[in-house]
C-alpha positions, 0 to 999 in steps of 0.5 A: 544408237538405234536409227530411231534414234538418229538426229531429225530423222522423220517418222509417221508415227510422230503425226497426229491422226488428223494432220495424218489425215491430210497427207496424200493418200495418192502416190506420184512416183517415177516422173519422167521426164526427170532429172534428179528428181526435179533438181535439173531441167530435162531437155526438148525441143519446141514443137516437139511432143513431150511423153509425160510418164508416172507410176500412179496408185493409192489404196482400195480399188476406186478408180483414179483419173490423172493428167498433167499441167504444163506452162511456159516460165511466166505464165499465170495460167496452166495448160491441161493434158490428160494421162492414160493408164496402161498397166501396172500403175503406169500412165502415160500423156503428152503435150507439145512446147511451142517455143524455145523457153523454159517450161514446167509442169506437173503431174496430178491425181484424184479419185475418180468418183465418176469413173468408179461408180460407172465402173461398179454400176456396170459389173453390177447390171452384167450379173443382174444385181438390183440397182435401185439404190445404186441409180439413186446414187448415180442421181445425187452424183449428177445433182451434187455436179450440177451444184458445182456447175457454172455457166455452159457446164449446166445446160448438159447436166440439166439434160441428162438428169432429164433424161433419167427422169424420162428413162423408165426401165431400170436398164434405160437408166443405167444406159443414160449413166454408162452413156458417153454423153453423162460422161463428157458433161461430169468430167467439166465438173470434177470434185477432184477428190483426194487431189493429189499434186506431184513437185513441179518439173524443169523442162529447158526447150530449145530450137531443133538443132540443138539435136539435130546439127552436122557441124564442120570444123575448120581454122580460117588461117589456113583457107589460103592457098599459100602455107606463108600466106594467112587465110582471111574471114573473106578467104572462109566466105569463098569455102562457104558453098563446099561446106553447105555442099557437103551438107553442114548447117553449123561451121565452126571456128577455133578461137578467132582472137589475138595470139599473144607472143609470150612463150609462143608455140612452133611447129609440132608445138615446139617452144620458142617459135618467134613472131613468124609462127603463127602460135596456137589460137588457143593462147588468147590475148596480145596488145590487139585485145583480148576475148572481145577482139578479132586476130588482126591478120584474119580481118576486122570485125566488121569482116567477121560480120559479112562472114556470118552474114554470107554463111546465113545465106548458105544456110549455115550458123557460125559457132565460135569457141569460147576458151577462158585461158589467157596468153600472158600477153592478155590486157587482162592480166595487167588490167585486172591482176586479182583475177589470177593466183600468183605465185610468191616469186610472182610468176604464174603457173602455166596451164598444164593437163598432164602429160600435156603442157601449154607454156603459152597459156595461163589461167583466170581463177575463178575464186580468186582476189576481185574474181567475184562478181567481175571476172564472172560478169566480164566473162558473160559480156565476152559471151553476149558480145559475140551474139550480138555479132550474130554468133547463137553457138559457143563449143567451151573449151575444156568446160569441166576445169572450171567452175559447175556454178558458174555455167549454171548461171552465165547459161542461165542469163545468157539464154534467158535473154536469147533462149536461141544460143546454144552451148556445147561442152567439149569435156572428156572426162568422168562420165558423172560429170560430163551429165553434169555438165548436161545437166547445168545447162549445156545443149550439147556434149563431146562423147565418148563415142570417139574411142567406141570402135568394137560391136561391144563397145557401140552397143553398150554406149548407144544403149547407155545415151537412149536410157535414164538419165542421159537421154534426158539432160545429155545431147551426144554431138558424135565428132569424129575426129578434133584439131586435138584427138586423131583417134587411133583407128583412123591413123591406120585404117585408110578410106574405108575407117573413115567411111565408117566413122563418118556412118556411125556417127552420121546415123547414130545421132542427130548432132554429129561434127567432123574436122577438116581434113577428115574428107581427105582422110588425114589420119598421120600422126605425131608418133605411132600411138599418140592422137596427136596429128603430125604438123598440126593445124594447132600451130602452123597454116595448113592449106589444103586441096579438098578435091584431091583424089580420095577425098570422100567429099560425096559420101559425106553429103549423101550421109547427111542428106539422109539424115535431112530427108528422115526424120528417125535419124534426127535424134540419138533417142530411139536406137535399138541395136538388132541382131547380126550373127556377125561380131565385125558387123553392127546392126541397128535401127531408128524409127518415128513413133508412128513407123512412118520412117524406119531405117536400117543400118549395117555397118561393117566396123572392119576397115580391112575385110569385107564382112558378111552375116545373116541378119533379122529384119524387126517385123514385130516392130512392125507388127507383121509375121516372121513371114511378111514380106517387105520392102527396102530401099538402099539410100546411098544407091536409091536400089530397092527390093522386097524382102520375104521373110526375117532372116537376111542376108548381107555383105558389106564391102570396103568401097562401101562398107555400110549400109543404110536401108529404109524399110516399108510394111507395102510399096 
């Protein structure tokens, strides 16, 4: 069987000529931003300008006019912007979403008839061709626009045929039809020739820090200054000004529910602890409650509210975890058992994520006997409770282990009540779904920047986040370390690995988080080789003296006040790596689309040597010679210094083994 022969297949050719006729005879392609064609929303933030792209042609050489259309969902009527041809087919316009909300728009073409004859008709008079016909043909244009006009549109039309009617010389007449003047009184009343519309595109627009956020990890049992003593939501209020000190605009909690007995885990997460364990929080449920309740020893829920009320004073958002696994204490599992799969025995299977088992934990099965609508609509409710105790910010636990559809909806209906929340996808997996993931809803994703540590490895990844299709449906939230993953390369490397850790991820994206215990550089692990902290935080109180000697508490908040004070820094989008002739150093740059802010960074990645090297300053970014002179500014130091030239020189020790410059055209 030929492929002409195949079922459905579609040809042109089984058109007639007059329903040919009718199809576009200008081609749309190539919009940005996409993703998957339209399938998804791409993601931006209000305020902020949207950069519309497309490839735009058609047959002949008529000149084309194109722009975009652009709305909030729900609004009747189309906002208007144009788009500019730069070179090959490519156009390029922006507009700017005021508000968080979902938006549309569209991208549309049509033959410039204006556009062309004007172009024509000056080619023409340049080789001093005769026009006679040509300005009665400029005429009838103008006449035919009138004919279209309504309203104010006439009174510039009427003025311009008079002034052809005055204009004696042919060169006075063509001068009226080149002027600006005719120009601005055609374009109201464009005949929009063969206009041509693209498909409409999805734009999810959300609040600024859902790109721009430091976020701050910590266990509220553990802010207590006894290991046998529970730390309070009234013990975190007390923590509150050390974490907006260092800079932090988002703290966030583990789950903060009842722990359930059954299986509980011990220290180093043993089986069998008994009541006086305090268990992992991730095992949810117990006679107290279930996802909806607070874990009694840490307060009531009305202490939960002060909590947040206090960090709203400090400047600081609460985001809580929302894990969907249960403890088989959960009232779930007696009150709504057909959410669940049983086995034959009746029993149920604990969770497990090989070589990782959790005793202590089962889960809900999304399919299962009377999960829908129910299980699905309770869980929406565990969601909107919270937000309704003024929590705008959910991390989910592990979010690829359940179901894509499901997120697609409970973000959908969450957000279309409060397009405020925001969502943030703790998924190390396959990179195809992890933009999944992105792309259904999530504002924010874990990444794989926790296991990039070599120049290679950075560049490649940096790149990968600044291109289609990650830079439209993929926020990277760089962690630089979890209660769950004590990355090798800071279980050897002392201070200076988590000075470096804590620049790479501070200047290589807007969103970055980091654990407690990180500013005292905790880094033991469980055993040599294994992520896994030793007397994890998982499973017992963990006070801790954060002003202890070593603790890199001020670098941290002079990392993040950089990043308040620039705004290049805001974002992941828009890093270039440049070049440094030195593999242990990487070198790269951030900058705003009008280089007002460019900033420099060189980061040592060696947490065991000084490193040194030669490196180019971008002056073609800048537009100057490879013999300009400029100006820097060291933003950790607030030393400053003029530059000759484009080759330089760095050496970046262990006490401070980066550097993050601000680099100026003048003074």
């Amino acid at each position: 069987m030929s492929n002409t022969d195949l079922p459905g297949s579609f040809s042109a050719l089984s058109l007639d000529p007059a329903t040919a006729a009718q199809t576009p005879r200008i081609a749309i392609e190539s919009v940005t931003p996409a993703v998957d064609n339209g399938q998804f929303a791409a993601k931006g933030i209000a305020g902020r300008v949207v950069e519309v792209t497309a490839k735009i042609f058609a047959d002949g050489h008529d000149k084309l006019a194109a722009s975009v259309l652009w709305r909030q969902e729900g609004e009747e009527n189309w906002q208007q912007a144009p788009l500019t041809l730069e070179t090959n087919d490519l156009w390029r316009g922006r507009f700017t979403p005021p508000a968080v909300g979902r938006y549309e728009f569209v991208v549309q073409a049509w033959w410039d008839v204006w556009g062309t004859y004007r172009y024509e008709i000056e080619k023409k008079y340049a080789a001093g061709v005769g026009l006679n016909l040509e300005l009665q043909e400029g005429r009838i244009h103008v006449e035919q626009a009138l004919s279209r006009a309504e309203g104010e549109q006439r009174g510039p039309l009427e003025a311009l045929l008079q002034r052809l009617d005055q204009a004696g010389s042919e060169g006075d007449k063509v001068a009226v039809l080149l002027a600006g003047e005719a120009s601005q009184a055609m374009a109201p009343v464009d005949a929009y020739v063969h206009l041509t519309h693209s498909i409409e595109y999805p734009l999810d627009i959300e609040r600024l820090r859902a790109e721009f956020a430091s976020w701050y990890e910590l266990f509220p049992r553990s802010i207590t200054d006894d290991p046998q003593r529970h730390g309070t939501f009234r013990n975190v209020i007390g923590e509150l000004p050390r974490v907006r000190d260092m800079g932090f605009d988002v703290l966030y909690f583990p789950p903060i529910h009842p722990i359930g007995l059954a299986h509980r885990k011990g220290k180093n997460n043993t089986l069998g602890a008994g009541a006086d364990q305090p268990g992992s929080p991730y095992a949810i449920g117990s006679p107290d409650g279930g996802h909806d309740a607070v874990h009694p020893e840490l307060g009531t829920l009305e202490d939960f509210r002060a909590l947040v009320a206090a960090a709203a004073d400090h400047g600081l958002e609460i985001a809580l975890d929302f894990a969907i696994q249960c403890s088989p204490d959960h009232p779930w599992l007696k009150e709504h058992p057909g959410w669940f799969s049983w086995r034959p025995d009746g029993s149920m299977r604990y969770a497990e994520n090989p070589p990782k088992k959790y005793q202590d934990i089962v889960n809900v099965d999304f399919y299962a006997k009377d999960a829908v609508p129910d299980l699905w609509l309770a869980l929406r409710d565990v969601v909107w409770h919270w937000v309704e105790q003024g929590v705008k910010i959910f991390r989910v636990d592990n979010p690829h282990t359940k179901p894509l559809p499901f997120w697609e909806w409970l973000i959908a209906d969450i957000r279309g009540r409060d397009a405020d929340v925001m969502f943030l996808a703790e998924a190390f997996t396959k990179p195809a779904m992890m933009a999944r993931l992105g792309k259904v809803g999530y504002s924010q994703s874990y990444t794989y920047f926790t296991w990039r540590n070599t120049k290679a490895e950075l560049t490649e990844y940096f790149t990968q986040l600044n291109e289609a299709p990650l830079r439209d449906c993929y926020r990277p939230n760089f962690f630089v370390n979890t209660p769950d993953i004590n990355p090798g390369f800071l279980q050897t490397s002392g201070r200076p690995g988590f000075l470096i850790r804590a620049a790479l991820a501070t200047m290589g994206s807007g969103l970055w988080g980091m654990y407690a215990g990180f500013e005292l550089c905790e880094g033991a692990p469980l055993t040599p080789g294994k992520e896994e902290y030793l007397d994890s935080e998982k499973y017992e109180l963990r006070p801790r003296d954060f002003y202890a000697p070593g603790n890199i508490m001020g670098e941290i908040a002079q990392l993040n006040r950089i990043r308040r004070q620039n705004p290049a820094l805001q974002t992941h989008l828009g890093l270039k790596v440049y070049t440094c002739w030195n593999d242990q150093i990487l070198y790269f740059g951030k900058r705003t689309d009008d280089l007002g802010n460019f900033i420099l960074v060189a980061i040592n990645l060696d947490p065991f040597n000084a490193q040194e090297g030669h490196f180019e300053l971008p002056l073609w970014e800048l537009g100057l010679d490879d013999h300009a002179t400029t100006y820097g500014e060291d933003l950790m130091t607030g030393h400053r210094w003029a530059w000759h030239g484009k080759t330089q020189w760095t050496r970046l020790e262990l006490s401070m083994p980066f550097g993050i410059w601000r680099i100026q055209a003048g003074h």
